[in-house]
PDB file with one MODEL, atoms N, CA, C and O in Angstrom:
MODEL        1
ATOM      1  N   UNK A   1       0.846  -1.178   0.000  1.00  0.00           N
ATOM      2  CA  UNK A   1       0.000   0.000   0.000  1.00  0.00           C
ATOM      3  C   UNK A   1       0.886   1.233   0.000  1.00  0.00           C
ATOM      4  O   UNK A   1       1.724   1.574   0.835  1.00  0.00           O
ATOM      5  N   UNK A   2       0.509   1.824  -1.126  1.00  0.00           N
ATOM      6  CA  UNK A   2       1.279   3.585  -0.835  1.00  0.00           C
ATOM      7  C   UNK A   2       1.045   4.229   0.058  1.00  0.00           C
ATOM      8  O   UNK A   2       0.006   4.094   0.704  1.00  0.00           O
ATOM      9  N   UNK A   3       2.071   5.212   0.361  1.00  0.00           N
ATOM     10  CA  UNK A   3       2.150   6.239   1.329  1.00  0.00           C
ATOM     11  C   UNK A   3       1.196   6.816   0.957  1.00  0.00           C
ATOM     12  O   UNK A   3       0.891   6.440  -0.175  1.00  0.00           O
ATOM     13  N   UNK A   4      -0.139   8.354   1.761  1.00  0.00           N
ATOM     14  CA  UNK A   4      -0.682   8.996   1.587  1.00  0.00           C
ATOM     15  C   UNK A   4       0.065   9.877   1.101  1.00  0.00           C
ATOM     16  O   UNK A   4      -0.505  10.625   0.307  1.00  0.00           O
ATOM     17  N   UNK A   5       1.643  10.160   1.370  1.00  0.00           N
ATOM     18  CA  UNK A   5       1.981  11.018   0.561  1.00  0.00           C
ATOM     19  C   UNK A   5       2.246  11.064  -0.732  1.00  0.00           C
ATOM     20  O   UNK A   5       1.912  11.941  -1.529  1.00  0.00           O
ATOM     21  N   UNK A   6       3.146   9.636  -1.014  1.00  0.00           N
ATOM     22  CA  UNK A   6       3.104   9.655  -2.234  1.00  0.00           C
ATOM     23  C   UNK A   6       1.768   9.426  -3.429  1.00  0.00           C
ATOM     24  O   UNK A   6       1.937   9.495  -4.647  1.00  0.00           O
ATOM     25  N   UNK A   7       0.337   9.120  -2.689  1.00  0.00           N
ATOM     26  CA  UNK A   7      -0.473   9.506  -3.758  1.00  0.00           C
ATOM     27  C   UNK A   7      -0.574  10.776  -4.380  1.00  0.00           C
ATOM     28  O   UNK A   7      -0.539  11.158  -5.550  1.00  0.00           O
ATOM     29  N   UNK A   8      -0.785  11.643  -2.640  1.00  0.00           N
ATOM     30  CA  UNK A   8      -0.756  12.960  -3.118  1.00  0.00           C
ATOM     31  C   UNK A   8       0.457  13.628  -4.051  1.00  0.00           C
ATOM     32  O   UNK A   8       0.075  14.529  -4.798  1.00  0.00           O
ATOM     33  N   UNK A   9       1.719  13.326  -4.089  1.00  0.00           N
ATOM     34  CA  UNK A   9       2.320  13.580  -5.042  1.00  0.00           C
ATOM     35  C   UNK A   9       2.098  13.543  -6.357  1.00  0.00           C
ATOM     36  O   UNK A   9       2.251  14.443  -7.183  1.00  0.00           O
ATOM     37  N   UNK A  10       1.627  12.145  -6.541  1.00  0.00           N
ATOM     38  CA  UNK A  10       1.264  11.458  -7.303  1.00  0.00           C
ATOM     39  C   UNK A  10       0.348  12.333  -9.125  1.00  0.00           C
ATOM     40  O   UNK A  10       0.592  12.555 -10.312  1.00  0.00           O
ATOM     41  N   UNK A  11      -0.836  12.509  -7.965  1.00  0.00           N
ATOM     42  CA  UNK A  11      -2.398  13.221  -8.186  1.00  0.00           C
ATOM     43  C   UNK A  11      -1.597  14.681  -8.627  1.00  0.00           C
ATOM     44  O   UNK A  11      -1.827  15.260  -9.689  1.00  0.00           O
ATOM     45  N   UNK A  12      -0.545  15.190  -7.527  1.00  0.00           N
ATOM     46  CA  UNK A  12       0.141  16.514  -7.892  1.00  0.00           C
ATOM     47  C   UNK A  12       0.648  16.574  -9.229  1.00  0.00           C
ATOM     48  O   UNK A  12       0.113  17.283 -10.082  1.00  0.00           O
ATOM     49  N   UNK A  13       1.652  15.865  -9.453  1.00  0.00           N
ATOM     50  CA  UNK A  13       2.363  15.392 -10.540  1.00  0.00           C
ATOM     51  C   UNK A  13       0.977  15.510 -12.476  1.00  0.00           C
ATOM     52  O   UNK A  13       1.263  15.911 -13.604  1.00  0.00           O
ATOM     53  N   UNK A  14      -0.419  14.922 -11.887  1.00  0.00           N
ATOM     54  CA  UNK A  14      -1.170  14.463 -12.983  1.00  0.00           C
ATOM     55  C   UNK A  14      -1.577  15.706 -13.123  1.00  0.00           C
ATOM     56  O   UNK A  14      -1.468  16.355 -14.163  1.00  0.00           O
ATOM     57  N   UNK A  15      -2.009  16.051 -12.203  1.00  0.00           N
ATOM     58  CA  UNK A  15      -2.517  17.982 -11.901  1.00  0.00           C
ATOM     59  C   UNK A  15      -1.414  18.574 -12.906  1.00  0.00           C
ATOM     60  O   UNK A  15      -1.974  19.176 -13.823  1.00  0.00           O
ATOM     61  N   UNK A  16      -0.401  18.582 -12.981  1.00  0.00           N
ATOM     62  CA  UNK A  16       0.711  19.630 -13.420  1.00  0.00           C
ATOM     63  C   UNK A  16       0.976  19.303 -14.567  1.00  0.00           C
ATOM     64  O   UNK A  16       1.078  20.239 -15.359  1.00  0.00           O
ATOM     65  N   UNK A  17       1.164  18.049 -15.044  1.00  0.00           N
ATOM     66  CA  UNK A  17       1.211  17.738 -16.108  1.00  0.00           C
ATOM     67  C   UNK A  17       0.524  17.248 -17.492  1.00  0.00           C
ATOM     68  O   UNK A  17       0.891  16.924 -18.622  1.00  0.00           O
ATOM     69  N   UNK A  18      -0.925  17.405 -16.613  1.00  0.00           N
ATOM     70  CA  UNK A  18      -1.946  17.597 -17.981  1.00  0.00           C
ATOM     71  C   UNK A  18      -3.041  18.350 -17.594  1.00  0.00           C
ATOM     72  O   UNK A  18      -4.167  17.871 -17.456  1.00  0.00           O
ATOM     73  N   UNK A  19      -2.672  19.836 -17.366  1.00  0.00           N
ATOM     74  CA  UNK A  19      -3.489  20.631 -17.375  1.00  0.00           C
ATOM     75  C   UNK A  19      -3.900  20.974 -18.987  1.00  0.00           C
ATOM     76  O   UNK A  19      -5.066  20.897 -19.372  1.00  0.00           O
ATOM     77  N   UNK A  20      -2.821  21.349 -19.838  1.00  0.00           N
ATOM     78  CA  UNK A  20      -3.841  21.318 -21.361  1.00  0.00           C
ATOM     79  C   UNK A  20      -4.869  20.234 -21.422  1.00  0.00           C
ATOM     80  O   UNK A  20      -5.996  20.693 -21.608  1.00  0.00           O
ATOM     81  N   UNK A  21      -4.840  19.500 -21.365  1.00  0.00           N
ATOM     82  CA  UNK A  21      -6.308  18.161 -21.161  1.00  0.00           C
ATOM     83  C   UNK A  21      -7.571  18.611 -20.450  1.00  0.00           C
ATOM     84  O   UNK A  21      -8.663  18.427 -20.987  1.00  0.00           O
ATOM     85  N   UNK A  22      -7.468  19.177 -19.294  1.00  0.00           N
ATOM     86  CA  UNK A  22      -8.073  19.635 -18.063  1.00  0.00           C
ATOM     87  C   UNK A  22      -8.920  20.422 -18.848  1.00  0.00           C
ATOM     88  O   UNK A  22     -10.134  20.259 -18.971  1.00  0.00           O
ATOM     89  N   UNK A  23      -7.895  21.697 -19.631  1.00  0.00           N
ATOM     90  CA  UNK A  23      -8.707  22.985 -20.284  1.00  0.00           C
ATOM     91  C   UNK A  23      -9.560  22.870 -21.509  1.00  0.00           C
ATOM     92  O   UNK A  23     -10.347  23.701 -21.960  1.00  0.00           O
ATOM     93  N   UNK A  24      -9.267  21.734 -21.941  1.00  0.00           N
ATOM     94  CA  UNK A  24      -9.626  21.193 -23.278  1.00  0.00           C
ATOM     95  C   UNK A  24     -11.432  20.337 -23.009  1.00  0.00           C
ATOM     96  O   UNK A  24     -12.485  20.309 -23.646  1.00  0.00           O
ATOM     97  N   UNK A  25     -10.792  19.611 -21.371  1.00  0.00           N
ATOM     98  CA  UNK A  25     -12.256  19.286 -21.398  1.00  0.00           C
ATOM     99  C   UNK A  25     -13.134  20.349 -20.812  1.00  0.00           C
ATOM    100  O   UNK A  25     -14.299  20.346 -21.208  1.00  0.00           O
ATOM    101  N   UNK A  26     -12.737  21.367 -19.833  1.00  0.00           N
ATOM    102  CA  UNK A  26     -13.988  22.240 -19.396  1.00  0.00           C
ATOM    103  C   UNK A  26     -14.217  22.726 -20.905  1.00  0.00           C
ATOM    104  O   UNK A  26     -15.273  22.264 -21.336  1.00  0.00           O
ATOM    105  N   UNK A  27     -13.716  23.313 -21.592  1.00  0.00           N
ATOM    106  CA  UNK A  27     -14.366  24.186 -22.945  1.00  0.00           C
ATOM    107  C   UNK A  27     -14.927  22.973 -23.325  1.00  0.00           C
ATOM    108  O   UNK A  27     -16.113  23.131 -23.034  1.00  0.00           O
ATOM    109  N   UNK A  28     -14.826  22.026 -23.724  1.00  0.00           N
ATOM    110  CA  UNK A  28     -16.240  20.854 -24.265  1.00  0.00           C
ATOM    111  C   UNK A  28     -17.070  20.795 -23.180  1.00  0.00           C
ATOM    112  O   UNK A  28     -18.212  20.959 -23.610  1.00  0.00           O
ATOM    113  N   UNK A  29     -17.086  20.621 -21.796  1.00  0.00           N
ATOM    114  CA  UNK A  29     -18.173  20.295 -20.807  1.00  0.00           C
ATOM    115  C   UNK A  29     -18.852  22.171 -21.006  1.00  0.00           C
ATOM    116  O   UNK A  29     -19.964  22.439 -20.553  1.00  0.00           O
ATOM    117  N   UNK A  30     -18.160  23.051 -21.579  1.00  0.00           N
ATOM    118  CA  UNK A  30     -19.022  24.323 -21.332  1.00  0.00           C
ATOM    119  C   UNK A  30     -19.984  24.284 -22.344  1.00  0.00           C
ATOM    120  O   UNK A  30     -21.177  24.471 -22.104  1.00  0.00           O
ATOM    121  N   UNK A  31     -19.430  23.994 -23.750  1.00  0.00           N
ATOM    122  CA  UNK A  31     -20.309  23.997 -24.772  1.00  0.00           C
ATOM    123  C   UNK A  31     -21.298  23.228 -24.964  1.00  0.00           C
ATOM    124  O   UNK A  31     -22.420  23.675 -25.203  1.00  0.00           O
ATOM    125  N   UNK A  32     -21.008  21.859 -24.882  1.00  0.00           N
ATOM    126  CA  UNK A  32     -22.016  21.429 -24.587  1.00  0.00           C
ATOM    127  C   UNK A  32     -23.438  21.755 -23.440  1.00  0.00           C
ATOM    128  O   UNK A  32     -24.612  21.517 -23.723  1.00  0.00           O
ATOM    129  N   UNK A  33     -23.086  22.175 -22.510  1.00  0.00           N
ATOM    130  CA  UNK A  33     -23.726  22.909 -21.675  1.00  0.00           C
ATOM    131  C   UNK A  33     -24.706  24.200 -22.485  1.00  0.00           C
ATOM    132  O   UNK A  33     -25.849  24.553 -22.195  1.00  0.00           O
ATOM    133  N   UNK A  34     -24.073  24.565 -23.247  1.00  0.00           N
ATOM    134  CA  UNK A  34     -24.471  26.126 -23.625  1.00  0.00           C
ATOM    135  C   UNK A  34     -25.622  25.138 -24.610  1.00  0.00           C
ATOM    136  O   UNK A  34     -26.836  25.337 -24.572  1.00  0.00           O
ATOM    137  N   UNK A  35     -25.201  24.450 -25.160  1.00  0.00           N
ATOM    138  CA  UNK A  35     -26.139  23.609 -26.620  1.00  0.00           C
ATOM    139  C   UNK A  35     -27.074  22.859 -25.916  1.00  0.00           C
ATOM    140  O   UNK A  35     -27.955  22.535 -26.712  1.00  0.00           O
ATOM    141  N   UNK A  36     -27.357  22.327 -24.541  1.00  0.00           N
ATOM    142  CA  UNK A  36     -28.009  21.798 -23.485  1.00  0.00           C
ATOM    143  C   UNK A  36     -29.077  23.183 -23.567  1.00  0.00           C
ATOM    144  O   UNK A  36     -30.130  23.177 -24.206  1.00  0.00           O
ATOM    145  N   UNK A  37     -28.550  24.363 -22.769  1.00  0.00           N
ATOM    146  CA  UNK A  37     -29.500  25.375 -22.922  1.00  0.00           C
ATOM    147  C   UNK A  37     -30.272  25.944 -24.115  1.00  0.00           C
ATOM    148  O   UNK A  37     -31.261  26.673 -24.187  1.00  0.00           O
ATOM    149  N   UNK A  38     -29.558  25.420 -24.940  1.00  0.00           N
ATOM    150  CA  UNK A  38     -30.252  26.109 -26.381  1.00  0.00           C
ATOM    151  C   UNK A  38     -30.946  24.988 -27.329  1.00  0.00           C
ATOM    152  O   UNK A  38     -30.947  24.825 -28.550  1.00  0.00           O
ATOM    153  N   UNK A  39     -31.740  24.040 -25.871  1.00  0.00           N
ATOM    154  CA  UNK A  39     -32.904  23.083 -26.684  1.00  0.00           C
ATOM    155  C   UNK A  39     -32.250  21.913 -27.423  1.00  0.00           C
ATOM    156  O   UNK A  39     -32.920  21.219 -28.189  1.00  0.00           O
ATOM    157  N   UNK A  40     -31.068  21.706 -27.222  1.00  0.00           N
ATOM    158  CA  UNK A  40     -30.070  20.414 -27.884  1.00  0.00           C
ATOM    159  C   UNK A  40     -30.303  19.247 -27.239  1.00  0.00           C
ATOM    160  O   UNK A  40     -29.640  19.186 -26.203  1.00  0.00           O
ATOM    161  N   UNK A  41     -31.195  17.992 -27.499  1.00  0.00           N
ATOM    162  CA  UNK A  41     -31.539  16.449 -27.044  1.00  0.00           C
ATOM    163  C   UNK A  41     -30.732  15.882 -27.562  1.00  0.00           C
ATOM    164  O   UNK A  41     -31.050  15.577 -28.711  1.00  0.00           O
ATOM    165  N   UNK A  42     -29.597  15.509 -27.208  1.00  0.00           N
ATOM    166  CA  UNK A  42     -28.848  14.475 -27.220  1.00  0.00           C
ATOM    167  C   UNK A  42     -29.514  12.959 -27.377  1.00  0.00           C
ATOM    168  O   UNK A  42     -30.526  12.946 -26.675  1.00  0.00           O
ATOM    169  N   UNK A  43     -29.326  11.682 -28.033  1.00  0.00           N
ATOM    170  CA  UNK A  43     -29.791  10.682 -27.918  1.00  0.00           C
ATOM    171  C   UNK A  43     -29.263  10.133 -26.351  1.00  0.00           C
ATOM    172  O   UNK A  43     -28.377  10.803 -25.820  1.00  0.00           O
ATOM    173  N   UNK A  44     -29.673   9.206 -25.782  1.00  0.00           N
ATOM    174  CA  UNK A  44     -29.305   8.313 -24.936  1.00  0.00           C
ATOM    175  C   UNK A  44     -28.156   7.782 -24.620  1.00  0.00           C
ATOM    176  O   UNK A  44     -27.539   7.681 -23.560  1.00  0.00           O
ATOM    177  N   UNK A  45     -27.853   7.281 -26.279  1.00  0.00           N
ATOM    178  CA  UNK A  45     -26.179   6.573 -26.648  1.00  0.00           C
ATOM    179  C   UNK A  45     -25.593   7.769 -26.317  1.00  0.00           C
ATOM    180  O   UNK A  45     -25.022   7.895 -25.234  1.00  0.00           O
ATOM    181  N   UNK A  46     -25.693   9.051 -27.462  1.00  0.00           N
ATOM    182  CA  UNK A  46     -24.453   9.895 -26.931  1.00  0.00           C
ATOM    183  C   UNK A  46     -24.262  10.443 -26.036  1.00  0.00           C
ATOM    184  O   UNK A  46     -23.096  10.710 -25.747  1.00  0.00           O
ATOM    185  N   UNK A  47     -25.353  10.858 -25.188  1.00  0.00           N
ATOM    186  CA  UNK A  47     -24.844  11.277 -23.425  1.00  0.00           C
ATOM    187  C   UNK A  47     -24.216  10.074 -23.267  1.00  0.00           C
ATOM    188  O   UNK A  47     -22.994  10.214 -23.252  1.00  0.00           O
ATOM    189  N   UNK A  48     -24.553   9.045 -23.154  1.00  0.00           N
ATOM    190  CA  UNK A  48     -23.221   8.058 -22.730  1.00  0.00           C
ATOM    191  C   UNK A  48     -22.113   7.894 -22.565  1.00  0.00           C
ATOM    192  O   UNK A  48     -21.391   7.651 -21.598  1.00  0.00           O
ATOM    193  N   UNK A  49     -21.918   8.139 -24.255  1.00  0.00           N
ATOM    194  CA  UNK A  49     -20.257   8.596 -24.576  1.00  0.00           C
ATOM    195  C   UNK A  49     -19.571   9.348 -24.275  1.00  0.00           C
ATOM    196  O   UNK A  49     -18.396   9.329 -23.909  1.00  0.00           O
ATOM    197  N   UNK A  50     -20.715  10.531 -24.500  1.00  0.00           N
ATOM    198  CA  UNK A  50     -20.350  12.026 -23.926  1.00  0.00           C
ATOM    199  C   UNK A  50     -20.160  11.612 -22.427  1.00  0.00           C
ATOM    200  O   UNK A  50     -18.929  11.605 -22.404  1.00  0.00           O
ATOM    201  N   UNK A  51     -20.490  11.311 -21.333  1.00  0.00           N
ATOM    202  CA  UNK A  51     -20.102  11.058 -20.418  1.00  0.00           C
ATOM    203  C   UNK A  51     -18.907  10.136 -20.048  1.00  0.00           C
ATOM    204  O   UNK A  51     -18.086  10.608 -19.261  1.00  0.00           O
ATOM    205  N   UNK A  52     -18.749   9.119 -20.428  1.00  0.00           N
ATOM    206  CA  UNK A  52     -17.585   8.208 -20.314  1.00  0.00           C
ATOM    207  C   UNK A  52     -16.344   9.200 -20.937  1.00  0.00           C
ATOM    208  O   UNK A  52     -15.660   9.870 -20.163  1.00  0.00           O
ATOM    209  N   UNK A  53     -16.191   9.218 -21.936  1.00  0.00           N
ATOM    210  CA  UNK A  53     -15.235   9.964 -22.606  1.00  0.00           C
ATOM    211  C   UNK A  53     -14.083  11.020 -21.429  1.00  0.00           C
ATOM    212  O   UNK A  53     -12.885  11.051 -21.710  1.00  0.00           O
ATOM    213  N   UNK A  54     -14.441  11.564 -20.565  1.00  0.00           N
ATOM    214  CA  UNK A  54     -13.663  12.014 -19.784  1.00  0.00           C
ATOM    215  C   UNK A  54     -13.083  11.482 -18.350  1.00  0.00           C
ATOM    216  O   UNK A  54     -12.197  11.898 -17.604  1.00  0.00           O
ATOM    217  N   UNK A  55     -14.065  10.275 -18.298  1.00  0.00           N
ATOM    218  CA  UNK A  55     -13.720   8.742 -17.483  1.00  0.00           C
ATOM    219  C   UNK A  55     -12.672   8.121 -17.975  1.00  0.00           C
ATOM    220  O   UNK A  55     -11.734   7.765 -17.262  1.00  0.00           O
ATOM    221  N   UNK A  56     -12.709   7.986 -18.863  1.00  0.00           N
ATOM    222  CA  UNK A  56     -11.518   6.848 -20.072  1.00  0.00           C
ATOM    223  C   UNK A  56     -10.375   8.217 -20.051  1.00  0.00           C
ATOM    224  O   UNK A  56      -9.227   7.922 -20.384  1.00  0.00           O
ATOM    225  N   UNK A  57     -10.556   9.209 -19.798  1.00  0.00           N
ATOM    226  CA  UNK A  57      -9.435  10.256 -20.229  1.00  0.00           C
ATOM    227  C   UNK A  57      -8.260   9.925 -18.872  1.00  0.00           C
ATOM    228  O   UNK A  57      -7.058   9.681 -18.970  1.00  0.00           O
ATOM    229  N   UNK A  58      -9.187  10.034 -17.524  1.00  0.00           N
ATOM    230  CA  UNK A  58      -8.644  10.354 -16.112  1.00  0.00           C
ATOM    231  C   UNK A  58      -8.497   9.014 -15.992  1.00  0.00           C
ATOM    232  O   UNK A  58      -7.617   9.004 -15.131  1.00  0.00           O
ATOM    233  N   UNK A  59      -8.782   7.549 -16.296  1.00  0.00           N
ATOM    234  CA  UNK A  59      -8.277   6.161 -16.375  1.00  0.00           C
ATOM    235  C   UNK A  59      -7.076   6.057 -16.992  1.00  0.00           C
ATOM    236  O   UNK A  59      -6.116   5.655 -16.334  1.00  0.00           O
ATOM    237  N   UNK A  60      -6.955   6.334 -18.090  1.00  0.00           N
ATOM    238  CA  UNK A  60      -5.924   6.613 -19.366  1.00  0.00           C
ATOM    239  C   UNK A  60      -4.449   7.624 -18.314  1.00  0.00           C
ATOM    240  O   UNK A  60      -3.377   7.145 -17.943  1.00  0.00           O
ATOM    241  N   UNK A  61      -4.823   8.676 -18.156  1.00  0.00           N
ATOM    242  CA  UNK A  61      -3.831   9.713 -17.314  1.00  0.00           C
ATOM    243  C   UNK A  61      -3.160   9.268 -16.168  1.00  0.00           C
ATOM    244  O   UNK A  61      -2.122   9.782 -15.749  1.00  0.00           O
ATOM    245  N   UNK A  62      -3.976   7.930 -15.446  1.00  0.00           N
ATOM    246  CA  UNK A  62      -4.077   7.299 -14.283  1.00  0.00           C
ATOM    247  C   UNK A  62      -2.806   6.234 -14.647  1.00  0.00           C
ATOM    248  O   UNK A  62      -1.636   6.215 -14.263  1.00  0.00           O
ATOM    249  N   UNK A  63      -3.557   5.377 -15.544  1.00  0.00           N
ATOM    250  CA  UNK A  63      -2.177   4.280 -15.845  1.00  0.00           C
ATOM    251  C   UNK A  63      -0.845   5.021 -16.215  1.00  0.00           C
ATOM    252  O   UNK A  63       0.179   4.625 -15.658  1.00  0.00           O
ATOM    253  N   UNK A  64      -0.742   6.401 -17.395  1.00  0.00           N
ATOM    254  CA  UNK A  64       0.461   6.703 -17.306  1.00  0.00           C
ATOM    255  C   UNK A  64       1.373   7.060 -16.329  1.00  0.00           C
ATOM    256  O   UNK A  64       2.600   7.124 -16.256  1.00  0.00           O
ATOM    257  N   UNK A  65       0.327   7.301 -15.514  1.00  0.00           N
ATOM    258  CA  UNK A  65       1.461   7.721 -14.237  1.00  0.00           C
ATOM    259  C   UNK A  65       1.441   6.699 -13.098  1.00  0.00           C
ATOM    260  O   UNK A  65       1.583   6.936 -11.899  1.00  0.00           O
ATOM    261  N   UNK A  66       1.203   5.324 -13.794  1.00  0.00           N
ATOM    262  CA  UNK A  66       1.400   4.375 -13.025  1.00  0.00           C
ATOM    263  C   UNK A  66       0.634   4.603 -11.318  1.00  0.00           C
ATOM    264  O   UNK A  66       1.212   4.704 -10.236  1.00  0.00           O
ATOM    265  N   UNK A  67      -0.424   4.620 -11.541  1.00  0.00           N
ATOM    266  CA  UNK A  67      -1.827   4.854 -10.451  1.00  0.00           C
ATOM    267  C   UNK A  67      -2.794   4.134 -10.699  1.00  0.00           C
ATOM    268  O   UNK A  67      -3.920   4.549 -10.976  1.00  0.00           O
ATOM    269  N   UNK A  68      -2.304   2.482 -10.591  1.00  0.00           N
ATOM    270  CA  UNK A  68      -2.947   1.325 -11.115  1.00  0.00           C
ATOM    271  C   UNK A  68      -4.930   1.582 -10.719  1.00  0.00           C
ATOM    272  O   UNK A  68      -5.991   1.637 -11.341  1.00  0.00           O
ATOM    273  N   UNK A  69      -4.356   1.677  -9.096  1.00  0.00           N
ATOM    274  CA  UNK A  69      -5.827   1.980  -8.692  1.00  0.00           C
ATOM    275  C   UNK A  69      -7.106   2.885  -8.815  1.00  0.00           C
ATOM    276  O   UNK A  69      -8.325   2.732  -8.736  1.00  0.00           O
ATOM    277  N   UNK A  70      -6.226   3.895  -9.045  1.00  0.00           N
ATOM    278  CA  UNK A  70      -7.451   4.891 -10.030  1.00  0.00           C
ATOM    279  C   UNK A  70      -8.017   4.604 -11.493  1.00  0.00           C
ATOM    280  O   UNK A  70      -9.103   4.664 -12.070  1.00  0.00           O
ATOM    281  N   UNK A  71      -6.223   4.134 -11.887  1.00  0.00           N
ATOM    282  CA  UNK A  71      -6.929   3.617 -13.296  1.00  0.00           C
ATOM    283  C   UNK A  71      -7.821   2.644 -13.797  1.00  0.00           C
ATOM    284  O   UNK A  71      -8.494   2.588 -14.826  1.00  0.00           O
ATOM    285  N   UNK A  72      -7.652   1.795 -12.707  1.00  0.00           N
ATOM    286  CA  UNK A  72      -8.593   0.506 -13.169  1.00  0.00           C
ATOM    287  C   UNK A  72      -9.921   1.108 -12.435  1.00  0.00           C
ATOM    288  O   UNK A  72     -10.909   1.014 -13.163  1.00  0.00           O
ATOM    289  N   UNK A  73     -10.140   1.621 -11.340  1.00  0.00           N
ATOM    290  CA  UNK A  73     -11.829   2.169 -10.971  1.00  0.00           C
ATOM    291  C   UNK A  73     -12.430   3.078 -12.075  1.00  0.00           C
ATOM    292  O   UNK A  73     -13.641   3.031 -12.288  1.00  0.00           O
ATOM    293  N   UNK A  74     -11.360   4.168 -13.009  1.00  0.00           N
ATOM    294  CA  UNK A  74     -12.229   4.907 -13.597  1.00  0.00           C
ATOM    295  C   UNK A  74     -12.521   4.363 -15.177  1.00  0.00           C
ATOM    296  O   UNK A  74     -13.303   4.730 -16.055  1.00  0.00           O
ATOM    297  N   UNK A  75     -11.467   3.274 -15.086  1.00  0.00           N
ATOM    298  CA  UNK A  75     -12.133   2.390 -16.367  1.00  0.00           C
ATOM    299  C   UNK A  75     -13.668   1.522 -16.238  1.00  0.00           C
ATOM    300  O   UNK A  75     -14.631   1.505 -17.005  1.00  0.00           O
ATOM    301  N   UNK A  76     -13.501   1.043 -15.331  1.00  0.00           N
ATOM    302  CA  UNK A  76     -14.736   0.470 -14.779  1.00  0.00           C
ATOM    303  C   UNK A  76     -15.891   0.940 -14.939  1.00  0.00           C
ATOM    304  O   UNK A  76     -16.792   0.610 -15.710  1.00  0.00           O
ATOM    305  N   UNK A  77     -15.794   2.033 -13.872  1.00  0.00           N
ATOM    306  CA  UNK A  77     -17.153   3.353 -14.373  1.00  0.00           C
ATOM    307  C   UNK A  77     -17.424   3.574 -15.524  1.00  0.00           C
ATOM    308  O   UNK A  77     -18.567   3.374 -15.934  1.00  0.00           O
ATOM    309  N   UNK A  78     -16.293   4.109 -16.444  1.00  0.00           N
ATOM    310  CA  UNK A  78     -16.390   4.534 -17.860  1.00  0.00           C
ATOM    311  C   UNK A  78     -17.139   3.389 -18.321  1.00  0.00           C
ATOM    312  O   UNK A  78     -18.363   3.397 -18.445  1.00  0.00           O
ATOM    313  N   UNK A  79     -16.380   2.386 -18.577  1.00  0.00           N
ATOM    314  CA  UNK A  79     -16.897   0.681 -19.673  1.00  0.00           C
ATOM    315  C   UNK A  79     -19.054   0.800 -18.942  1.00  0.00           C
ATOM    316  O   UNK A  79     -20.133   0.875 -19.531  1.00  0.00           O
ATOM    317  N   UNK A  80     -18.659   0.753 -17.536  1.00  0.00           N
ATOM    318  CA  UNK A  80     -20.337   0.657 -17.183  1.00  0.00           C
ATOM    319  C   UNK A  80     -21.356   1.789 -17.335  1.00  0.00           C
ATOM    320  O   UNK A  80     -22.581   1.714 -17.423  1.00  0.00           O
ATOM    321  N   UNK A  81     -20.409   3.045 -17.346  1.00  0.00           N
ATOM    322  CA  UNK A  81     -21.625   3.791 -18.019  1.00  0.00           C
ATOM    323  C   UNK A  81     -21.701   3.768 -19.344  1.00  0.00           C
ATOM    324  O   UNK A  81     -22.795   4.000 -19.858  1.00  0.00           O
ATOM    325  N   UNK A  82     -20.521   3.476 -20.197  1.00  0.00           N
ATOM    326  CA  UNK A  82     -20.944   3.424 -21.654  1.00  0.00           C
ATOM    327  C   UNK A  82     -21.819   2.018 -22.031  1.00  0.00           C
ATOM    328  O   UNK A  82     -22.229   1.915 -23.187  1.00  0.00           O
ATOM    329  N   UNK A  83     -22.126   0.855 -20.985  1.00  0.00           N
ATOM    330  CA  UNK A  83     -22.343  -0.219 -21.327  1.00  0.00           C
ATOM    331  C   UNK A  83     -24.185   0.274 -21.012  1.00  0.00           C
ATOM    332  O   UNK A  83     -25.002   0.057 -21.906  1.00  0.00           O
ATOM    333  N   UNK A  84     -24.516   0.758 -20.018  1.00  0.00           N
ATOM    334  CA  UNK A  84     -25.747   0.968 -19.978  1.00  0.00           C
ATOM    335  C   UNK A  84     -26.115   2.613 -20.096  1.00  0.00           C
ATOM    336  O   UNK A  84     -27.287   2.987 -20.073  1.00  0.00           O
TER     337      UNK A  84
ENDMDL
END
């Protein structure tokens, strides 16, 4: 089991080094938002995707920095919300 510190390093480290990612998804979570307000129904499937998609991002970010355990929970979530 890791130190509490070294997660927090860890998490520090993912923080710092993919903030372009970070900024990339609020401007998609905004727009979409704005197209939400302006009467936009999404099907079922693509909120799905649209939702997983930034699950699979922070799973993905997780394994590179060797953070087995985050990575495999936010794959999980992702695969089960895109599955139902």
């Amino acid at each position: 089991m890791p130190k509490s510190t070294d997660i927090l390093s860890g998490l520090h480290a993912i923080v710092n080094e993919y903030t372009p990612w970070a900024i990339v998804w609020h401007v998609i979570f905004y727009t979409l938002a704005v197209a939400l307000m302006a009467s936009w129904e999404p099907s079922g499937r693509l909120t799905g995707v649209l939702i997983c998609l930034p699950l699979f991002s922070v799973a993905i970010f997780a394994l590179l920095r060797k953070n087995p355990f985050n990575g495999s929970i936010f794959m999980v979530i992702a695969v089960l919300v895109l599955y139902y």
